[in-house]
Each structure stands twice: as C-alpha cells, then as structure tokens.
N, C-alpha and C positions, 0 to 999 in steps of 0.2 A: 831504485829505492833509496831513498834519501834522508837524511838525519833533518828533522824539522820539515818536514815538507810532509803535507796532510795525505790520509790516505785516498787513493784512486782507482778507480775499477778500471778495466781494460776496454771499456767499450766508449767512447766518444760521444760525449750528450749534445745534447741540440739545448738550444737557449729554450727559456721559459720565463713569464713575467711573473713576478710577485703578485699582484692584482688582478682586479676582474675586468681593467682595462682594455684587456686584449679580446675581449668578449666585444666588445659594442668598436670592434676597428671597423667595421663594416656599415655604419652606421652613416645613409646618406645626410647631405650638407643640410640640405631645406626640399621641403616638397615645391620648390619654384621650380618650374625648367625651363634654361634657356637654347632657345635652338643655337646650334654652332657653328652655322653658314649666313656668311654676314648676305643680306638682301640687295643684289646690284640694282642701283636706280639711274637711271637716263635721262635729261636734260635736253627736250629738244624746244626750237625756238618755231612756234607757228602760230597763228594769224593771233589765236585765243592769246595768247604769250605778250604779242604784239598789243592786241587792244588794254590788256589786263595794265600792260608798264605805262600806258599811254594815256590811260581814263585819267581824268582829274580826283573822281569817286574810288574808294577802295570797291575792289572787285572780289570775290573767293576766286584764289587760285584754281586754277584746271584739276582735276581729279585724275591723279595719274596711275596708269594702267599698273594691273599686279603683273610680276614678274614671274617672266615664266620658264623652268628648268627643261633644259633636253638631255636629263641626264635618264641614262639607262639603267634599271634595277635588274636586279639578275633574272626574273619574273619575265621582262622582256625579249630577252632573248633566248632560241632552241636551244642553243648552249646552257643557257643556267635554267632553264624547267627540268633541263634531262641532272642538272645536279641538283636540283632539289628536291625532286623524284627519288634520287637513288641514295639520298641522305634520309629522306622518310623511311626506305624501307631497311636502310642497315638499322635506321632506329627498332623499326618494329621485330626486325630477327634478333638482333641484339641489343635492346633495349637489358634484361636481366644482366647482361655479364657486363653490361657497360658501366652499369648503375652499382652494382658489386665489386668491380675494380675499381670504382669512383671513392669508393667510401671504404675501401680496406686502403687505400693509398694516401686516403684524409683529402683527398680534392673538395668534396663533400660533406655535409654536416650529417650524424647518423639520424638527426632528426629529420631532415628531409623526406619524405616517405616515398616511394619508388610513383607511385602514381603522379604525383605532384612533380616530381623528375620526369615523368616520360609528358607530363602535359605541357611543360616548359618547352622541354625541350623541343615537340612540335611546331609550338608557338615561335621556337625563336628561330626554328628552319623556314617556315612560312613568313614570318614577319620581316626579317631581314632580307628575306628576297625581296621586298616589294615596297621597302617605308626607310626614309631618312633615319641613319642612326644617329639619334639623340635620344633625349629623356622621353620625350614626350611619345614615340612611338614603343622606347622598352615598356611601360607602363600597358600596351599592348600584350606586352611576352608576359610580364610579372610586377603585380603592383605591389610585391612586396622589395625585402631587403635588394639591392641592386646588384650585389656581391653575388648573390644565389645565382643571378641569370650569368655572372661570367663562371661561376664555378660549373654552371652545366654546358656551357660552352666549352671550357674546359676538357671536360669529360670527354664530349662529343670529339673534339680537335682529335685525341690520341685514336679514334676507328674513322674516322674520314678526312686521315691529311690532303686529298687531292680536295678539299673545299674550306681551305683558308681565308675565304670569304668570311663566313661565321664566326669566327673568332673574332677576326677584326671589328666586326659589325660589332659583336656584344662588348667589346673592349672601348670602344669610340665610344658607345651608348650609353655605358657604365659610368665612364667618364665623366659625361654631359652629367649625369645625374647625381655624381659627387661623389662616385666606392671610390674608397680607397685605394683597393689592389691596384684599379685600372687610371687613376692619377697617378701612383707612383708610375706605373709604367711608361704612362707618356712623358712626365718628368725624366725621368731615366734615360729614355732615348732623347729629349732634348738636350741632356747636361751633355750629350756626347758628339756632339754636334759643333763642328768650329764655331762658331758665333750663336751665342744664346739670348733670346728673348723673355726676360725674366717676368714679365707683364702682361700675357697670357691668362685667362678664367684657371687654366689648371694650376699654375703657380700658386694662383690665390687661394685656390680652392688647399692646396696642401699644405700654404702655411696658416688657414684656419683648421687643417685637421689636427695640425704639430700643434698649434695650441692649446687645442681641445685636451693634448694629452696621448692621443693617437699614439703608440710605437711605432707602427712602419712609418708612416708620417713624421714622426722624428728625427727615427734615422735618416729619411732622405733629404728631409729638410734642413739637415746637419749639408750634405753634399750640396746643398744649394748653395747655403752659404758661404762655404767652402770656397764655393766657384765662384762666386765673389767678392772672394777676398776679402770677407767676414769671419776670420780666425776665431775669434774671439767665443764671438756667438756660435760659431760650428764647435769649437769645444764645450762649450758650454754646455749645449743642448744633448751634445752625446755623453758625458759624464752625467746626468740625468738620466738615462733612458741606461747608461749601462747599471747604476745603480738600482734599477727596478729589475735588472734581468738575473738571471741563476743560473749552474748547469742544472740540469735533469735527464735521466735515461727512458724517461716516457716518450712513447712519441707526440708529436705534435702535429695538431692538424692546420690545415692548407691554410686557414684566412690567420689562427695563431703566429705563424714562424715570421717572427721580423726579419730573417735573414730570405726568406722566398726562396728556399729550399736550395741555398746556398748561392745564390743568384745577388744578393746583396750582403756584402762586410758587414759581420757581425761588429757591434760597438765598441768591445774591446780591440777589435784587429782595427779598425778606423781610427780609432784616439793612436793607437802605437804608430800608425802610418804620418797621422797629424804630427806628433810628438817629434818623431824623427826629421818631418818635413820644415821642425823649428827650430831643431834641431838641441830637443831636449831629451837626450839620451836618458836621462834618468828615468824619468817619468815614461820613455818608452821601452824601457827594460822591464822597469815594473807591470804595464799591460802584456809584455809578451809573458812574462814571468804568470801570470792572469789566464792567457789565454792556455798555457803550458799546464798548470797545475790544477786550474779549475775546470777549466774547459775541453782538457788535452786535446788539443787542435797538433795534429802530426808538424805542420811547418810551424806552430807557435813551439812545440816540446823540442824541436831540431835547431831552433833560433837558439831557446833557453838552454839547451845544451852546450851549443857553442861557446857561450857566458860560463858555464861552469867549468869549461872544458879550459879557459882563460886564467878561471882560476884553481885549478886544477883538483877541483872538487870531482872527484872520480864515482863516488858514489850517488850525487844528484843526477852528474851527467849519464851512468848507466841506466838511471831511472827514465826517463826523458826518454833516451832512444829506445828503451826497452819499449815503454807504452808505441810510441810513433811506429816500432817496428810492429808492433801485435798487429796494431790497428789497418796493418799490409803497403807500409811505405816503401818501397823497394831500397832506397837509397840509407832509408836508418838499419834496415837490416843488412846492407854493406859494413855499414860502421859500427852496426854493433860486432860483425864478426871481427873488425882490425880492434875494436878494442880489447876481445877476447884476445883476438892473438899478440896483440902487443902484453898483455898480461904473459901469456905464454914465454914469450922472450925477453921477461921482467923488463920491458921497459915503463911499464905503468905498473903500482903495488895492488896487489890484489886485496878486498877487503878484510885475509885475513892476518895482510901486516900491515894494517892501519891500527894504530892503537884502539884498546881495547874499548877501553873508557870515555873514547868517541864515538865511534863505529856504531851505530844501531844495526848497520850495514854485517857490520860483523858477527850481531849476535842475534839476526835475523839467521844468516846462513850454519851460524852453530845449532838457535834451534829448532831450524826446517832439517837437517843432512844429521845434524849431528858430531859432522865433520868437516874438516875444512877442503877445498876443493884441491885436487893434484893440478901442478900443470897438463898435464896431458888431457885432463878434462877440461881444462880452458881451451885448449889447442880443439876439443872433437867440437865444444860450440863454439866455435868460429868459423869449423867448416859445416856446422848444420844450419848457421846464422847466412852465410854464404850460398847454401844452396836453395834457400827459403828468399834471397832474394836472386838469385838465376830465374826462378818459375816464378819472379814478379819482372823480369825481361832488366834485369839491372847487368849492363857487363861489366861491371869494373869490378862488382863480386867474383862473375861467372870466368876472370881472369887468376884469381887468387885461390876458386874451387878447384880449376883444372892441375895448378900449381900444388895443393895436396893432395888429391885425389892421386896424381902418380907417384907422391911421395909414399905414400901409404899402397900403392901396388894396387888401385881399383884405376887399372889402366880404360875399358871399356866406357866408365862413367870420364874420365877424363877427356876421354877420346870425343866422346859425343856433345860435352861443354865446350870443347874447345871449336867444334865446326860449327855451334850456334854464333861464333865470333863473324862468322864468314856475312850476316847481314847487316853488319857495321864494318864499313870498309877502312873506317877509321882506327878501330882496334885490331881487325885482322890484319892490317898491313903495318901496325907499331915496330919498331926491332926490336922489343922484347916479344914480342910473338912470333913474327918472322924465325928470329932464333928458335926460340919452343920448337915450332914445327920441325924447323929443318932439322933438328936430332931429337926430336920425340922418343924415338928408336934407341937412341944412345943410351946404356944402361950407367957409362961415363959421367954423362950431363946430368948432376943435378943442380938446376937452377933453386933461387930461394925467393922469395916473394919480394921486390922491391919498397923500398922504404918507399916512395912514393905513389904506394897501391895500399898502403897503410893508411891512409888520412880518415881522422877523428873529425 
C-alpha cells in the first residue's frame, strides 16, 4: 500500500481495448482465395516439342496435362474413417457439454447458437477428412466469418486430442482465408524458427491486418519487426496498440484477448523488454511500473518492487508484493514473510515510525486497527506469509517456517516442513540443514534464521 500509487483490487485483470476495434479482429482479408499448394509442372521434350521449336510458323504450344496429387486424405485410409467415425459420435454424445464449456470458457461467441455449432462442426469433421485445406474448401464447412470455423475446431480439439488432424486442418484453412487468430499463429511459429522468410502470403496477409488497425495484428507485427531489426517501427507500433488497451476485471472472450490467453506479451511487458534490450532503463521502469500498478502482473509488481526496495520505499514495496503474493506467487509470499520479520528485528521501520505526515501507510493502519502493530505481530505474519508459501511448494520459506515453528514449540508442524525438504536434495543436504536435523532434538540448539534466508 503505497503513498501516491492509485488504488488496486486484488484480482489481476486481463487487457481490454478502448474501442470496438477488437469486435471486427476477425474479419477475413478479401473474399479471394488463393490455394496454398504451389502446381508442380513438368517440361518434357517430345516430337510435338520438337516440330513446335522447329516450324518456321508459330505453332499453340502442346496443352499440358493437369497435375495430378497422390496425396492421401484421412477419408482414404481404414485408419482415418475409423477416426472420423469416432469424432462424429463424441460429437453427437457430447455435442451439449462441448458447446457449454466452449462458451462458459469464451472459446465461443454466446451468439453462436448450439445448432449452428453442432452443424459446423459436422461439416468440418467430414470436410477435412477429404478436401485440401484452404479457403476455398472451408467455405465448404462455413461461409461465414473464418474465425468461427477455428473457434469450433477449437472446441472440439480439447474432447478428441487423439485427432489433431482437425485443428490443423481448420488452422491451415483459416489461414488461406485471412483470420486473424490462425495468421498470427503461423507467423508465430515462423518468428521461431532459425531462419525466417519474411515474404510468405501470411506475412503479408498480417501486415495488412496491423494496418487495418487489427490488435492482435499489431502486437505481432510489432515482433516482426522486431526480428528484423526494425526498432523503431516495432516501438512504434506497440506504444499505439498499448495506448488503446486498459486493465479491466471482466473477462474476456477468446477472439478479444490480444494477449491469446497468455500465450502472447502483453504490450506493456514487450515495450519493457524492447526498452531494456536498448537499453533504456528509464522508459523500462516506467512500463514495469505500468504493468505493476495498473495491470498487477505478479513478475511486473516483484520487478517494481525491487526498484523500491533500491530506494527504500518500504511502503510501495510492501504494496507490490502484498498484491503479487494474493494473487498466489509462491516466491513473493517468501518475501513478504522476510519483510515482516525483518520489521520484527528492526532492521527495516515499520510504517508506524515513518513520519507521520508522510505515511498514508501509516494512517491507513491507525484507521483500519486503531492501533499500531506490536512486533510480535509482525513476527506471527511472517510466519503465516511463510507458511502460505510452503503450500504454494516455495522451500526457501518452508526453511524459515520450520526455523519458527520450533521456536514457538509447534514441534509436529516443524517436523513435517522440514521432511518436505527431503524432495530437493539441494536444500536437504545444505549445512544449515544438515545441522537442523542432526540436533533437532537438542533443546540446547537454538538456531536463528540466517541473514541470507532473509532476502527482500
């Protein structure tokens, strides 16, 4: 809780766009389609060849034969009828609860109607067993928006993983036809790829949707340029697209979230990472500070801490990890308990010897309590900040719990923290542990928590 720093709820929002731009991201290229398999043609040299180069008269060249595919659809072989068989009929049993978890989990638009879902979705079991995926065969499955045929694809994916065919199929498809979703994706996996080919129909296809205005299109196309070492413009673009976005605690549905449900850098966390890689610390203080304050993003409130913790702003800094810890970060709720207990053994001021007439900090906790806090009650949440991150699997808390817990005579809870060490061989065999153990027993031995099990 922090003097100047806007108030924050405890719950962690997901981006949202100012505009009703995010409405039409789904919004195919052109009703053109181009098929995606380039046509092999062959050059052979025979008599017609021969008269043709040889007349003195122009001749019409020979009419050469169509080419012809030996490529196998799933359709053709026992193997893939008995999977598209057995994908018809998970549809038909569970066609309701598919369609119901599709659209409580935002995969799906609620306007979609369940009929119109189970009719797609038919279509795109039967069609993709049997037809080139491109445009021109999804138009087949759904002559509407291109997005809806992956968003039931989608769907379908999470009740029949053993037929990953279908996804692909509607994602290739989707592609050819210019959704957004299924460009970034292909983009995506090219940017990661040693050697990129930037000159690709997809490339193109997604730096006309970043034009258009597109968000997810933007942000990716920010990482395009990026990759090639177009700075400039990759800043650019993302200080745009971060300025149309907000928190908000609503949720957000599946073709909305430019972040693809946490799958792509949000624009604040990309500009900070750019920033740094230019090594403009200012400007990428400020975005983690952004991403900390507005967005409370756990590792952006745990960066921004460290910064106040620099400057030894004790009450932003408890702010920070407090959120980052709510929110179930194992490791801020470590350090929130050393900060407690470094309060505990005055080596940090607790906010009610901070001057008066600074502190908000301070007259926050006068008029929640009333009162000011004892050490002893800094000392008990340190050990309940400690034990909150034990049961989030953090040991270097679950080191410092065991360490009070038999100072305080709750031997049995100690006892049972300390032999969760035993599945990190690393902390169980430390020699501060080592010692621990070997006189556990010892009513002699009281160790005290090493300064370097304190770290803020």
């Amino acid at each position: 809780m922090s003097s100047g720093c806007r108030s924050i709820s405890q719950w962690s929002p997901r981006l949202r766009l100012h505009s009703h731009v995010c409405r039409r991201i789904n919004q195919p290229l052109s009703s053109r389609f181009v098929l995606p398999f380039p046509i092999t043609t062959t050059t052979t040299i025979d008599s017609c060849t021969v008269r043709h180069y040889a007349s003195k008269k122009p001749r019409p060249a020979p009419t050469r034969a169509p080419a012809v595919s030996h490529r196998k659809f799933e359709a053709d072989t026992e193997e893939g009828r008995q999977r598209i068989e057995r994908a018809h009929r998970v549809l038909l049993t569970e066609s309701d609860t598919i369609y119901k978890t599709a659209i409580q989990h935002g995969v799906i638009e609620k306007k979609l109607t369940q009929d119109t879902f189970e009719d797609i979705a038919r279509r795109l079991i039967d069609v993709s067993g049997r037809d080139y995926a491109d445009a021109v065969s999804l138009r087949n499955v759904y002559k509407g928006d291109p997005n809806t045929v992956l968003a039931v694809a989608s769907a379908l994916n999470r009740w029949i993983p053993w037929y990953p065919f279908l996804y692909r199929w509607a994602a290739q498809s989707t592609a050819d036809a210019g959704a957004t979703i299924s460009v970034v994706l292909y983009v995506k996996n090219e940017l990661k790829k040693p050697f990129t080919t930037y000159q690709t129909r997809e490339f193109k296809q997604l730096e006309v949707l970043a034009n258009r205005g597109i968000p997810l299109a933007m942000r990716v196309q920010a990482d395009v340029y990026w990759d090639q070492k177009r700075y400039e413009k990759a800043i650019e673009l993302l200080k745009q697209l971060d300025s149309r976005t907000y928190p908000s605690n609503t949720a957000v549905g599946h073709k909305d979230d430019i972040t693809m449900q946490g799958d792509v850098t949000a624009p604040w966390n990309r500009l900070a990472e750019f920033y740094i890689h230019l090594d403009l610390q200012d400007k990428a203080n400020a975005m983690m500070k952004t991403g900390a304050l507005d967005y409370q993003d756990p590792d952006a409130l745990m960066a921004y801490a460290f910064l106040m913790k620099a400057q030894e702003d004790w009450e932003s800094y408890e702010q920070c990890v407090s959120i980052a810890a709510t929110a179930g970060n194992g490791e801020a709720c470590w350090r929130l308990g050393n900060f407690y207990y470094q309060i505990f053994q005055g080596r940090i001021p607790s906010a009610d010897a901070l001057p008066q007439n600074t502190s908000w900090f301070h007259s926050f906790f006068h008029g929640l309590l009333g009162k000011s806090r004892t050490l002893q009650e800094f000392r008990k949440l340190a050990i309940d900040w400690y034990e909150l991150a034990l049961l989030h699997g953090d040991k270097k808390a679950t080191r410092n719990y065991v360490i009070l817990c038999r100072e305080d005579g709750r031997i049995q809870n100690a006892l049972e923290a300390l032999h969760s060490l035993e599945k990190s061989q690393e902390d169980w065999n430390s020699p501060n542990i080592i010692k621990l153990r070997a006189r556990f027993d010892d009513a002699n031995f009281q160790p005290k928590i090493p300064q370097s099990w304190l770290e803020l």
